[in-house]
C-alpha positions as protocol buffer text, in pm:
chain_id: "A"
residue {
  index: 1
  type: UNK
  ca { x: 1448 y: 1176 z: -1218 }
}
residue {
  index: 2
  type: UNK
  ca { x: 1065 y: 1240 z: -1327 }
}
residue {
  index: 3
  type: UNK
  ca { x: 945 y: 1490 z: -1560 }
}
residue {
  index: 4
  type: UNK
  ca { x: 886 y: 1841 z: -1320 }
}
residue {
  index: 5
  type: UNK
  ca { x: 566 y: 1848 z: -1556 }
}
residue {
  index: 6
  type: UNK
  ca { x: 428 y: 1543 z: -1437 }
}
residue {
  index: 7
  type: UNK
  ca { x: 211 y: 1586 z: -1121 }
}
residue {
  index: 8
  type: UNK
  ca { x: 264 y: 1430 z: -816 }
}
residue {
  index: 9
  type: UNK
  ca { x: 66 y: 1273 z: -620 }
}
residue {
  index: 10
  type: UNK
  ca { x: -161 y: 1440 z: -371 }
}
residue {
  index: 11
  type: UNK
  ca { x: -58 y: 1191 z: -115 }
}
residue {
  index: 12
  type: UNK
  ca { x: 134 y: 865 z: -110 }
}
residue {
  index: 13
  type: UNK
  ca { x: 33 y: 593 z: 133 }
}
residue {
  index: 14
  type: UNK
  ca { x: 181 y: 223 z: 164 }
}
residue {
  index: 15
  type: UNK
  ca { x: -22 y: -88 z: 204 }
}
residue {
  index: 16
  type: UNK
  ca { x: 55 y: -449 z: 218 }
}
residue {
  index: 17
  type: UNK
  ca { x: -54 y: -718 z: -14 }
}
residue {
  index: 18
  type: UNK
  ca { x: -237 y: -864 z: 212 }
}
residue {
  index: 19
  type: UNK
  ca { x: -501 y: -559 z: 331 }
}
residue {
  index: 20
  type: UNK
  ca { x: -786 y: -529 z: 193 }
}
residue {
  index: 21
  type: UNK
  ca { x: -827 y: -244 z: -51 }
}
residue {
  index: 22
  type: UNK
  ca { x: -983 y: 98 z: 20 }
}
residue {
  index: 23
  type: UNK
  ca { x: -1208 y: 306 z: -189 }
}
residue {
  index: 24
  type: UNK
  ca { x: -954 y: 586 z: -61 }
}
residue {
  index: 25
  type: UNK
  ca { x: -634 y: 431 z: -161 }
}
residue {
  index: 26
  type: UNK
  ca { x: -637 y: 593 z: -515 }
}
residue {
  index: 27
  type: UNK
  ca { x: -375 y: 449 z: -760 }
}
residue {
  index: 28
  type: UNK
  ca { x: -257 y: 114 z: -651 }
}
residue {
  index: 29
  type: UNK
  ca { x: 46 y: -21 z: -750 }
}
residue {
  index: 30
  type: UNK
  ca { x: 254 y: -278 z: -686 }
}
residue {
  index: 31
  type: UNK
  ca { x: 630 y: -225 z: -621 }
}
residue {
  index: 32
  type: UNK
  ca { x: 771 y: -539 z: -594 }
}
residue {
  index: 33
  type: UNK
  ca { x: 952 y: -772 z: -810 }
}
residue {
  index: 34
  type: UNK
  ca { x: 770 y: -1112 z: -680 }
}
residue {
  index: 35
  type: UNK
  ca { x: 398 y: -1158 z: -681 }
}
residue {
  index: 36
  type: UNK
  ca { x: 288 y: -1204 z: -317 }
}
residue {
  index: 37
  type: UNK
  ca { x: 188 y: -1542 z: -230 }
}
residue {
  index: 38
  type: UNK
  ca { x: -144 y: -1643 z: -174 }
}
residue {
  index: 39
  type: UNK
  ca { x: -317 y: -1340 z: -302 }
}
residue {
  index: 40
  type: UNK
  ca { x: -514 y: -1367 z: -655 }
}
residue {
  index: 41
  type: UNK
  ca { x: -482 y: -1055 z: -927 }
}
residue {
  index: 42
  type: UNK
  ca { x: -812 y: -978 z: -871 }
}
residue {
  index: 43
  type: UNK
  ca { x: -844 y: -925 z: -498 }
}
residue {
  index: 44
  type: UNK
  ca { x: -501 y: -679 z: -490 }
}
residue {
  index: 45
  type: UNK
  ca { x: -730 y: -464 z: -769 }
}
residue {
  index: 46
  type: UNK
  ca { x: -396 y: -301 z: -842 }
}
residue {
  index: 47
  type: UNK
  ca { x: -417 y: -8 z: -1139 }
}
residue {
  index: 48
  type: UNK
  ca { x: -48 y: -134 z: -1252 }
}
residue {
  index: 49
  type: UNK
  ca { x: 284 y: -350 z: -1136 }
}
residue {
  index: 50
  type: UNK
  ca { x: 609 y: -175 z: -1144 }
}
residue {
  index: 51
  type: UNK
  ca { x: 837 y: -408 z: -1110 }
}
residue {
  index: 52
  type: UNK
  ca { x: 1131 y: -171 z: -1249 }
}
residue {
  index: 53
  type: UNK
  ca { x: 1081 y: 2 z: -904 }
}
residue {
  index: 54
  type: UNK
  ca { x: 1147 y: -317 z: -720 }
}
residue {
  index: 55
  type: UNK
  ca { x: 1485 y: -293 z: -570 }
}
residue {
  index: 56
  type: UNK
  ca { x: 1738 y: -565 z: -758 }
}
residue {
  index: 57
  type: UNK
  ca { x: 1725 y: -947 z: -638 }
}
residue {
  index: 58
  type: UNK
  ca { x: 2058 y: -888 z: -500 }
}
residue {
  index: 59
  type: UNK
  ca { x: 1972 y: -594 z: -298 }
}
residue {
  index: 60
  type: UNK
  ca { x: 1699 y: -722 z: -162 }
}
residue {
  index: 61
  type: UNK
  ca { x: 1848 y: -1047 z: -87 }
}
residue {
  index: 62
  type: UNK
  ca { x: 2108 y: -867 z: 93 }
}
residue {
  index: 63
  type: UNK
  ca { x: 1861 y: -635 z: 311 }
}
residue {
  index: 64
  type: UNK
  ca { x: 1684 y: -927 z: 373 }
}
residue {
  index: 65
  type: UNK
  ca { x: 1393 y: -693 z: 568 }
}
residue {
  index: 66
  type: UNK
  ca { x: 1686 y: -670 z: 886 }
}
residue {
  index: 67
  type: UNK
  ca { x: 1600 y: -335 z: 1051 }
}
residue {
  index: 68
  type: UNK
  ca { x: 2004 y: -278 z: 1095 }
}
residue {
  index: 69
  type: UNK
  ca { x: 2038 y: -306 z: 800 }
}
residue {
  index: 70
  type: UNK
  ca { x: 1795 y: -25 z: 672 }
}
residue {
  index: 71
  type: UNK
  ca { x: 2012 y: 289 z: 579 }
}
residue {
  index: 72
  type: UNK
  ca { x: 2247 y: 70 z: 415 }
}
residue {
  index: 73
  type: UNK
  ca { x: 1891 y: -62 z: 204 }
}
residue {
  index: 74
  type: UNK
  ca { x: 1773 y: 260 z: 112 }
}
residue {
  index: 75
  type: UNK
  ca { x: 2116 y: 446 z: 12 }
}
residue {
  index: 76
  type: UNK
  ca { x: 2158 y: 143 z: -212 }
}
residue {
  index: 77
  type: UNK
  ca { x: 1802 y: 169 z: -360 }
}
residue {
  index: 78
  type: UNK
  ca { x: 1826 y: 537 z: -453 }
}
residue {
  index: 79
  type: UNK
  ca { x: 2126 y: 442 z: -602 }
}
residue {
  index: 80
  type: UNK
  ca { x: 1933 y: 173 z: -827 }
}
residue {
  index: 81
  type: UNK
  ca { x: 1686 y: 400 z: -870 }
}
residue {
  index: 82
  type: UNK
  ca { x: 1870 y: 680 z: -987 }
}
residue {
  index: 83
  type: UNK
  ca { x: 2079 y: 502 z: -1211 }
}
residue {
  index: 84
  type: UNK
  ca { x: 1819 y: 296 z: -1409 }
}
residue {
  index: 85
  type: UNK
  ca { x: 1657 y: 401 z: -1707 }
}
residue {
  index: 86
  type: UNK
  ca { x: 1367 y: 163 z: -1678 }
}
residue {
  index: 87
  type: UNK
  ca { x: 1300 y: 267 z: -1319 }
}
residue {
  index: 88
  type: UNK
  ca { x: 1276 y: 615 z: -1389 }
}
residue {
  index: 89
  type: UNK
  ca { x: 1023 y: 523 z: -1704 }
}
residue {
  index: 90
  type: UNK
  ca { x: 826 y: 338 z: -1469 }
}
residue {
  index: 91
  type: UNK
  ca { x: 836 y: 629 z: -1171 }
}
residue {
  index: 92
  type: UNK
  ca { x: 723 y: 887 z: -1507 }
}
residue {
  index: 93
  type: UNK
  ca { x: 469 y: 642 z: -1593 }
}
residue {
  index: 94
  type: UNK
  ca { x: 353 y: 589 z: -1216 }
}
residue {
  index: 95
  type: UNK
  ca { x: 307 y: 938 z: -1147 }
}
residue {
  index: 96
  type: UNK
  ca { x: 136 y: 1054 z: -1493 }
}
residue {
  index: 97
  type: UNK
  ca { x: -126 y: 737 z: -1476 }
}
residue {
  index: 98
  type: UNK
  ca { x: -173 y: 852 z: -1112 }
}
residue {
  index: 99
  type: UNK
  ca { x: -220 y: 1217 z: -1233 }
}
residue {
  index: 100
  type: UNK
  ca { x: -239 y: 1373 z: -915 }
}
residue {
  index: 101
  type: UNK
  ca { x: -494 y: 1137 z: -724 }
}
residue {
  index: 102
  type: UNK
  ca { x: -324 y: 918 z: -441 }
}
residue {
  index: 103
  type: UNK
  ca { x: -122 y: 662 z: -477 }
}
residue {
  index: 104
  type: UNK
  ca { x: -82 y: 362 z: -287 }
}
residue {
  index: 105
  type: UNK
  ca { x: 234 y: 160 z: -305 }
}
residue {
  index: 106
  type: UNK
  ca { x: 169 y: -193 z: -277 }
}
residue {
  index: 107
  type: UNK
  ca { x: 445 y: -443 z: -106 }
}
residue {
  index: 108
  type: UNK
  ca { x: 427 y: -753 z: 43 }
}
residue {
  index: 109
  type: UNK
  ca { x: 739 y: -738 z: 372 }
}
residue {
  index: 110
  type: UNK
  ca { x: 563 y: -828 z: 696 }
}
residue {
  index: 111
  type: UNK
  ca { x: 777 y: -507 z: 832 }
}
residue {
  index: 112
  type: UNK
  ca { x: 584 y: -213 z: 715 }
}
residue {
  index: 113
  type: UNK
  ca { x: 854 y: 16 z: 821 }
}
residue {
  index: 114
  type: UNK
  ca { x: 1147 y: -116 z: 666 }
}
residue {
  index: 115
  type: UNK
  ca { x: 1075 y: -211 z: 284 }
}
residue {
  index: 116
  type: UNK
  ca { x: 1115 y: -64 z: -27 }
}
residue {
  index: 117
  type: UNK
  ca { x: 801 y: 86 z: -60 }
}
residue {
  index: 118
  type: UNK
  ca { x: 825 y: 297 z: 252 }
}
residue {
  index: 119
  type: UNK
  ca { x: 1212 y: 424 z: 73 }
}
residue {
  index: 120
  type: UNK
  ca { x: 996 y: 470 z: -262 }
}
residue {
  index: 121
  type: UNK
  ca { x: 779 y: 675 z: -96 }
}
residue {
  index: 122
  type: UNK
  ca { x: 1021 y: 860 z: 74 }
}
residue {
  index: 123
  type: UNK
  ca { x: 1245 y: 904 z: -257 }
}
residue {
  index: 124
  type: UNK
  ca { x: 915 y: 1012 z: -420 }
}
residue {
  index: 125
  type: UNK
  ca { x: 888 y: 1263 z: -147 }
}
residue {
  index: 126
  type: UNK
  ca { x: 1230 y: 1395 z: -187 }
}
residue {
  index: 127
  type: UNK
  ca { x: 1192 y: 1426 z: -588 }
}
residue {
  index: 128
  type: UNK
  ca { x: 890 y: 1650 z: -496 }
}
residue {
  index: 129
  type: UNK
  ca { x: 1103 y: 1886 z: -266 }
}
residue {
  index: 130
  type: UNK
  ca { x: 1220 y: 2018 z: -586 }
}
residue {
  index: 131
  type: UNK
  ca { x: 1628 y: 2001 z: -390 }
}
residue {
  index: 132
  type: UNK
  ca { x: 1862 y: 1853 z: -524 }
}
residue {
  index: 133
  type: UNK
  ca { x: 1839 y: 1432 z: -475 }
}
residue {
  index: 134
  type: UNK
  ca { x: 2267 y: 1405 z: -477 }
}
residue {
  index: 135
  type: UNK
  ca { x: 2261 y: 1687 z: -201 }
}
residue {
  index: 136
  type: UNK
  ca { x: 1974 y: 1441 z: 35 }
}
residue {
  index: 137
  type: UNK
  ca { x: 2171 y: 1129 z: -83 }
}
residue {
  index: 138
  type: UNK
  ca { x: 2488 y: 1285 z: 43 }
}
residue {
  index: 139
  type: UNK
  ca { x: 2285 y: 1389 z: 413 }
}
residue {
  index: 140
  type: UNK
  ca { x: 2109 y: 1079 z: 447 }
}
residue {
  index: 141
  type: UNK
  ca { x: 2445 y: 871 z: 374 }
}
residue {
  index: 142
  type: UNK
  ca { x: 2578 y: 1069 z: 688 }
}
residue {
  index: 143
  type: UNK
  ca { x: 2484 y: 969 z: 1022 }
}
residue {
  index: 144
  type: UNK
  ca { x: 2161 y: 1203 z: 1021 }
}
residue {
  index: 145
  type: UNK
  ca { x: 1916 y: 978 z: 1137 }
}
residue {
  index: 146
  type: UNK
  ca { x: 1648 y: 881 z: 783 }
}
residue {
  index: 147
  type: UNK
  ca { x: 1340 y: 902 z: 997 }
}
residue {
  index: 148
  type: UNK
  ca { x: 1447 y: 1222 z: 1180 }
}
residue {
  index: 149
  type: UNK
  ca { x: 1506 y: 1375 z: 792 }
}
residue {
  index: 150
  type: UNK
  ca { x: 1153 y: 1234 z: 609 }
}
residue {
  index: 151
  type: UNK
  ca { x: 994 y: 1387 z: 961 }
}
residue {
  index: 152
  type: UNK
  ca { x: 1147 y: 1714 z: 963 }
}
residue {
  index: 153
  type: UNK
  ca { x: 1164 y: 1785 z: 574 }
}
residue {
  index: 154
  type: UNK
  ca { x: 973 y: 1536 z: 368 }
}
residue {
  index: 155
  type: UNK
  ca { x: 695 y: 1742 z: 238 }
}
residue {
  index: 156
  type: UNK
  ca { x: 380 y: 1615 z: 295 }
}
């Protein structure tokens, strides 16, 4: 988990590859493990690439953006997440380079509900709740809907 020292962002938006960016988005950064096709390094104007956040080929292979499979996506992520040394480096480094400005997570999934950096966001979110992340694994492994939880209790 990051640093509690480190400040967090003062809102986290998501934006695909392939929109244009904003003078609002803040820190852009790009959370996948595969450059998006098509698009030059120059007109993503991304601050960094995290590809330690990216969830694992395998993972992702598995998902394979299928909206059923979704909770089974994100419990796994968390899990990578939470048990990677690089990836929490890279979230430390994220949120200190962002230091406190927005940040906009970068992806390049035609569905912009169901991809990893909507559950990055939403694990960032959680991590800023200051409860417990095993105690929100453990509810959003149960049939509590994840939607109905980031809605209800994701701070904003």
């Amino acid at each position: 988990m990051p640093t509690a020292s480190i400040p967090r962002p003062q809102r986290i938006r998501c934006k695909r590859a392939y929109e244009a960016p904003a003078d609002d988005d803040g820190y852009r950064v790009l959370v996948d493990r595969i450059w998006p096709r098509g698009v030059s390094r120059d007109s993503l104007a991304l601050d960094d690439w995290q590809k330690a956040l990216a969830p694992s080929t395998e993972l992702r292979r598995w998902f394979g953006h299928e909206p059923q499979r979704w909770a089974g996506f994100y419990q796994k992520y968390y899990r990578e997440l939470e048990h990677s040394e690089a990836a929490t480096a890279a979230l430390d480094d994220m949120l200190s380079a962002c230091d406190g400005r927005t940040l906009t997570l970068v992806f390049a999934a035609r569905d912009t509900a169901h991809n990893n950096a909507v559950a990055l966001k939403y694990y960032i979110q959680i991590l800023r709740s200051n409860t417990g992340f095993k105690y929100w694994v453990q509810i959003l492994s149960s049939n509590t809907e994840f939607k109905y939880y980031v809605q209800r209790n994701a701070p904003e």
